[in-house]
C-alpha positions in Angstrom: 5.7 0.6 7.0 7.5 -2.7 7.9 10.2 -1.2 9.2 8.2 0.7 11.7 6.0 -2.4 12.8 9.7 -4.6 13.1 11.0 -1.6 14.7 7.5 -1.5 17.7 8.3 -5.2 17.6 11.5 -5.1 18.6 10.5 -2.8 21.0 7.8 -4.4 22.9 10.6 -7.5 23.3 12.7 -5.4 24.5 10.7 -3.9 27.0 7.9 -6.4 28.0 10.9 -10.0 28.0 13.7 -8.3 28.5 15.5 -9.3 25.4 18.5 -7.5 23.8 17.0 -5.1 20.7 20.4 -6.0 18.9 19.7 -9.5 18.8 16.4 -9.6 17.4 16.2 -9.8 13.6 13.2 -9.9 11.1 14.2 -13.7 10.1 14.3 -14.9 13.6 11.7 -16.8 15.0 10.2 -17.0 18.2 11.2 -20.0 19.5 15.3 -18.4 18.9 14.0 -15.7 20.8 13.1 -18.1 23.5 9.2 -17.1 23.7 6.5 -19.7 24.0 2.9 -19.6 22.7 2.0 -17.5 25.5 4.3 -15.0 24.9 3.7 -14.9 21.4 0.1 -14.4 21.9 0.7 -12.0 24.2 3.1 -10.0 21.8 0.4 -10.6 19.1 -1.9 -9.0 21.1 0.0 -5.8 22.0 0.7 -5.2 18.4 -2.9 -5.1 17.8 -3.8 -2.8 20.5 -0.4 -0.7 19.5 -1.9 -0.7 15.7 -5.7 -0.6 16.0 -6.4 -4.0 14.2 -7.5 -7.2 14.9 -5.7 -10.9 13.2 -8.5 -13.3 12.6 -7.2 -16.2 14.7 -6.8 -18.7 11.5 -3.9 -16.1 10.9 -2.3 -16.0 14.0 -2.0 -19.7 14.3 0.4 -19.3 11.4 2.7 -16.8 12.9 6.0 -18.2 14.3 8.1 -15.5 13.3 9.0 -11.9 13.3 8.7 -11.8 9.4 5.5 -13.4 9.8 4.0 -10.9 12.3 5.5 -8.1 10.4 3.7 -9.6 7.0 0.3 -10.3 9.5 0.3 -6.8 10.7 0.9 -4.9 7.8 -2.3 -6.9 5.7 -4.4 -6.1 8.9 -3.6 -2.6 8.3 -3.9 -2.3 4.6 -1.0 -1.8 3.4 
């Protein structure tokens, strides 16, 4: 399952910021990605919608990097 939610991760920042796919790796964060608290807010957000769940916001605070999001994502789906 991780790989699929890096994977729609990767894919959103491609699509949505523009950012090369190749460059974006589980360990990066999103500050080397060049995205601000918006953007990762933002990106938060779509990956809810895109899975159906919801990150209590004490979480989200805590999410600075891909790994992160990936780790965030997969407990709000239960698995």
């Amino acid at each position: 399952m991780s790989e699929l939610i890096f994977e729609k991760i990767a894919t959103i920042l491609s699509t949505k910021k523009g950012i090369d796919k190749e460059s974006i790796l589980i360990e990066s964060s999103f500050e080397d990605l060049g995205l601000d608290s918006l953007d990762a807010v933002e990106l938060i957000s779509d990956l809810e919608d895109e899975f159906n769940v919801t990150i209590p916001n004490m979480e989200l605070q805590s999410i600075k990097t891909i790994q992160q999001a990936v780790d965030g994502l997969q407990k709000a789906i239960g698995s």
